[in-house]
N, C-alpha and C positions, 0 to 999 in steps of 0.2 A: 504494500500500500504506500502512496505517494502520500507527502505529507499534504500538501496542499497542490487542488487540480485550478490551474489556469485556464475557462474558456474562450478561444477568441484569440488568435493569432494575429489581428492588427497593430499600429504603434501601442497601441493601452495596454494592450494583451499582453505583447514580448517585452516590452520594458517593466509591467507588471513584474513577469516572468524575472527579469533581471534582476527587480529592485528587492523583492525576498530572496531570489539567491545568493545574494552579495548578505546579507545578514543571515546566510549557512541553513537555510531552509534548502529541503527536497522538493522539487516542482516541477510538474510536468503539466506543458500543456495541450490544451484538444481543440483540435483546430480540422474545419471540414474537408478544408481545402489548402494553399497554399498560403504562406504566410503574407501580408502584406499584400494582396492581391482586392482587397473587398474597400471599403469608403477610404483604408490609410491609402491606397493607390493613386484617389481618383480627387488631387487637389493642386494647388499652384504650387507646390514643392516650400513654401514660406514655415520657418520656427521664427514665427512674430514676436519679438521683444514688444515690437513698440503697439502692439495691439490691445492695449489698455483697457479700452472700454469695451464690452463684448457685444454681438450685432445685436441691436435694438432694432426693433418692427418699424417700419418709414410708417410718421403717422401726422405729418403735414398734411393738410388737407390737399393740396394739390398733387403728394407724391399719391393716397389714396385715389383720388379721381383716376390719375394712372394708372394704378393698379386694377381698379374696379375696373373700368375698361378696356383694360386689356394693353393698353397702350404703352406702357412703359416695360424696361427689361431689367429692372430690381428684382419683383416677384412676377412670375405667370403661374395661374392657376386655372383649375376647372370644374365644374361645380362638384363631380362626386370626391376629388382630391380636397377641396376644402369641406365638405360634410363630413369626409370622414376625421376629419379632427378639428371641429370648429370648438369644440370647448379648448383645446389646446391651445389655439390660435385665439380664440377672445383672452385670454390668461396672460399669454406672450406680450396680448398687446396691453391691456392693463400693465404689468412688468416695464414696458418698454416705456411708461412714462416717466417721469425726470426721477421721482421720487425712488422707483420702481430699480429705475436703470442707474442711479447713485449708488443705490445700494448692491445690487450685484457689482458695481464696479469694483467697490470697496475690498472684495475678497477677489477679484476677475484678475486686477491691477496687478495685486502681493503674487498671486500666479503666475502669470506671464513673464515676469521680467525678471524669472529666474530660469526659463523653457534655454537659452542658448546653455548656459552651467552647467545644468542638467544634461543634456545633449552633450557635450563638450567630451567628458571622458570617455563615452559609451560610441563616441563618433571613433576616439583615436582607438579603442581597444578592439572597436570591431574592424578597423581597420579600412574605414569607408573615409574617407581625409578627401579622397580624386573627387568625392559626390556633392562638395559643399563647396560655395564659396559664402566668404563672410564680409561681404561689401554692400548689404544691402538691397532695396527695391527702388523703383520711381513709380513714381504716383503723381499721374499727368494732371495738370488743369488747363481746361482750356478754352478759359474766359476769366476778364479782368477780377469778376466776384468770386469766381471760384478761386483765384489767387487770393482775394486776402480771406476767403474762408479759412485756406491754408494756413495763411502767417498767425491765425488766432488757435488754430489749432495744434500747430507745432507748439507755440507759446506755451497755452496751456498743458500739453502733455511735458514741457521739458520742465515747466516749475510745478508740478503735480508728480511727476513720476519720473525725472530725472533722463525722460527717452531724449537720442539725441535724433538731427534733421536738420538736412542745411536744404535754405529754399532756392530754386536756380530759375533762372529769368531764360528765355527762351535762346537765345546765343549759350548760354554754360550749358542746359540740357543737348542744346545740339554738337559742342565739346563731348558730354560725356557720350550721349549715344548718335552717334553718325549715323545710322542707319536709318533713321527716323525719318521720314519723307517731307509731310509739312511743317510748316510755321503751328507752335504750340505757344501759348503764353505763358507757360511755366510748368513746374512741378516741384512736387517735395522727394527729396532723396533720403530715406528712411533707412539710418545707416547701421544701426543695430542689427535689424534683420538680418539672418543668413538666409540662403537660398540653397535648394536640392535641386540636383538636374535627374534624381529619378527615384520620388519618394519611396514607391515601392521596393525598388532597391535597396534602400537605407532600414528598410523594416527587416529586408531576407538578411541583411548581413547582420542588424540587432539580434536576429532569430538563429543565424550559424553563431555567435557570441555565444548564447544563450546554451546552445548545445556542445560547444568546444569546454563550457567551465563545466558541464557534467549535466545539463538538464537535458528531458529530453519532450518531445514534441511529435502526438500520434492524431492520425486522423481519426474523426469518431463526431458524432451528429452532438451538440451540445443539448441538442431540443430532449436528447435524451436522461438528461440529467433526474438523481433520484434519491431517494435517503437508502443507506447501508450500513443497519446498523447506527451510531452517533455520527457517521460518517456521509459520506457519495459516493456514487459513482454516475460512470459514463460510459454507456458500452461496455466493455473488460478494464475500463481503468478505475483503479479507488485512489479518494485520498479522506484524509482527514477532514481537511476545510477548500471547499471550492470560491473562483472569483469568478461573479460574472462580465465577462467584458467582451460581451458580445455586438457594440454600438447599439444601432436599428435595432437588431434584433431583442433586446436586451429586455422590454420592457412585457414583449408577449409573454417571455419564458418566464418571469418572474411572477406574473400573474397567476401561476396557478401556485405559485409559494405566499400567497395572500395581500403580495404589494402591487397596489396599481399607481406606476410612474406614469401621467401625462408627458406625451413626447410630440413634438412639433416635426414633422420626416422634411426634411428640406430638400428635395430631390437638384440634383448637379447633372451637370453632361460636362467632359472632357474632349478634346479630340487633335492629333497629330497634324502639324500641316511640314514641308519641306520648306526649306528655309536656307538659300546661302550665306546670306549676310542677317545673321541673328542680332538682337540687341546682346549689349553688354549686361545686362542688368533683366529683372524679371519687372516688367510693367504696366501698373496698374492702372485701367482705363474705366475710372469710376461712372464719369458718365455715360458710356455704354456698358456698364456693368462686366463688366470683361478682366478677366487679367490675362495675359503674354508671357509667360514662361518659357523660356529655352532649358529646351530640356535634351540629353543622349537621341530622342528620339526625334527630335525634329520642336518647333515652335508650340508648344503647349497652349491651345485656347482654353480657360476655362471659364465656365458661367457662372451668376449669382445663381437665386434659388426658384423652386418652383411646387407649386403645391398639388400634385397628381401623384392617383393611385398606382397610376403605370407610365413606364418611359413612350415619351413621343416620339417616333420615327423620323422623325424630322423637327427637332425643337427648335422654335424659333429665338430662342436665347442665343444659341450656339449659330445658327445663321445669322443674327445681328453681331454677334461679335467677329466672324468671321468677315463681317464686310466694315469694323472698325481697323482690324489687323491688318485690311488687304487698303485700308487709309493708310496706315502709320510707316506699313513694311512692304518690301518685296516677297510677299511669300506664294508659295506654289502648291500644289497639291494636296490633299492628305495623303497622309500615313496609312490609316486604320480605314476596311471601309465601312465599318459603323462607327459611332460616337462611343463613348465609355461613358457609364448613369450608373449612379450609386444614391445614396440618402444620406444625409447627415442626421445624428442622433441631437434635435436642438430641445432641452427642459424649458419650460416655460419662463422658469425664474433667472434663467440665462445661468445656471451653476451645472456641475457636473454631480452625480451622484457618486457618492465616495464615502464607503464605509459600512458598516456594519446591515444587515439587513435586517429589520428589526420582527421578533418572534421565529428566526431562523437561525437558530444555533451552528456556527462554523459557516456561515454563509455570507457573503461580502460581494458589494456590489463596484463596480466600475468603469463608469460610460457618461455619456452626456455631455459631451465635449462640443457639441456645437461644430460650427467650424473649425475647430483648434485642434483635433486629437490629435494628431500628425506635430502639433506643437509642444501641448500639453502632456501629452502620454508620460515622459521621466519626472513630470513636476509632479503630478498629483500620484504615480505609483509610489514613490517614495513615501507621500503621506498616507497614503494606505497601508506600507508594509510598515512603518512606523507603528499605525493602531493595531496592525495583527500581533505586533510584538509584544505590544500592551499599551500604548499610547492614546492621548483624547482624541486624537483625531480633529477636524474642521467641523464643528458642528453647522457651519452653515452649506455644509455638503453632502453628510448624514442623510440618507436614505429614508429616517426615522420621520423627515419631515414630510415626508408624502403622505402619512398618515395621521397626523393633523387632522 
């Protein structure tokens, strides 16, 4: 018997995986499929320091009008994707008001701008160093207003949370990235962030770490998780105390262990295009909702969020951003000939669920990362294997609160 069964082979999963091994626990994890292949795959490759406040619902009247009609490329949804989680989604948007969104920041902040640290050793041991660079993102504006939105918002994130950001006028952006087609008014170069040219990658080689210090990692259905004894198991594998970190999927399985997580599914599409003259930098194109990733595989589009029960064959997120990229760049084909669609696991309260799972003895939760898992995965395992050890843990992350 394992001492403790890790489910979910994503960043959460294997660094979970990591963070009680390193404090001489037994762990194996159970994982369906291949490591890093499921939502840790499917994002702009960004370990956001400077990502401070966490996404808030657009609740401007005029970004709503957008939305509702369909017209804007923040959110796209459709009626039976928003029915099936409109209490979610009324919840998020409550949350996402000043008061709502202050105080998630409050615990969001102390997270985040510890995600490079965290990363830092686990990048040089697993011996992934070629997959990272650490120079940052740009974050285009491009209009006068949207430039000093910028300068107030660098402001306050550098005397708030110490992020750094140097702002560049349209001649220094086109110094740093030449490849850039037109006249831009500016952007913020957001120099904390590091950048990945192939997330997934960086998860398989956390996951060979993981198995070279002695753990070890069996395929086996999670959905089949059960009591054994004081214990679990999963298929042929037992341990003492399992973690769930299943993202998305996280919140059905837990359901029938008596905890119902409200989760917000934020569905994403990725997709490969050829690129000779890539940018220097990964670049965020907030007004078409877009980011530009260079990635091993070619120019990475990836999309904001969208509220459907199933992927679109054609999403018009990822068509709008492709014809911002084919603005900015000389780019050429895809890569892939379908898009990559995944879910992001988003809580309404904008926190991740971390820690104990309350009326389930040896049972511990870990997901809800929103956009961030791929960021946050080493910050928050660490405080999890911290409270397995015997620790308080974050109560403002506690599990316990769902049941409220």
């Amino acid at each position: 018997m394992a001492e403790i069964l890790v489910l979910g082979a994503g960043m959460v999963g294997v660094t979970t995986g990591l963070a009680l091994q390193a404090r001489g626990h037994q762990v194996v994890i159970v994982e369906r499929g291949v490591p890093g292949r499921e939502t840790s795959y499917g994002n702009a490759g960004l370990i956001q320091t400077e990502a401070v406040e966490p996404y808030a619902m657009p609740l401007a009247p005029g970004a709503l009008i957008q939305i509702a009609l369909g017209r804007g490329y923040d959110v796209k949804w459709n009626v039976p994707g928003l029915l099936s989680q409109v209490s979610a989604v009324w919840t998020y948007a409550l949350n996402s008001l000043p008061a709502g969104h202050r105080r998630a920041t409050l615990t969001w902040g102390r997270l985040i701008r510890q995600s490079t640290d965290r990363h830092a050793p686990l990048i040089a041991a697993a011996g992934a160093d070629t997959l990272i660079r650490r120079d940052g993102y740009i974050e285009l504006h491009r209009t006068p207003a949207g430039m000093e939105r910028a300068r107030i918002t660098a402001r306050r994130f550098r005397d708030d949370f110490g992020v750094e950001a140097r702002l560049l006028d349209g001649r220094a952006l086109r110094a740093l990235e030449p490849a850039i087609r037109i006249e831009v008014e500016g952007a913020t170069h957001w120099s904390d962030t590091w950048a990945c040219s192939d997330p997934g990658g960086l998860v398989a080689a956390y996951a060979s770490l993981f198995e070279r210090r002695g753990g070890r990692i069996v395929n086996g259905d999670a959905g089949d998780l059960h009591r054994a004894g004081s214990g679990w198991r999963v298929d042929e594998t037992t341990g003492e105390h399992a973690v769930v970190a299943l993202g998305p999927w996280s919140p059905m399985l837990l359901q029938r262990f008596g905890l119902t997580v409200p989760m917000v599914f934020k569905r994403g599409y990725h997709r490969h295009y050829r690129i000779q003259r890539p940018p220097h930098h990964p670049i965020a194109d907030f007004d078409n909702s877009v980011v530009l990733s260079p990635m091993r595989r070619g120019l990475r589009i990836a999309t904001a969020a969208e509220l459907t029960r199933h992927p679109r064959l054609t999403p018009p997120q990822l068509k709008h951003g492709e014809k911002a990229a084919r603005e900015l760049f000389d780019i050429g084909a895809p890569v892939e000939a379908e898009p990559w669609t995944g879910r992001r696991p988003c809580i309404p309260d904008m926190l991740p669920a971390v820690g104990r799972v309350p009326d389930q003895p040896n049972l511990w939760a870990h997901f809800g990362h929103g956009h961030q898992g791929f960021t946050l995965g080493p910050v928050t395992a660490e405080i999890l294997a911290d409270e397995m050890d015997g620790g308080q843990g974050w109560a403002e992350m506690n599990p316990a609160r769902f049941k409220r």
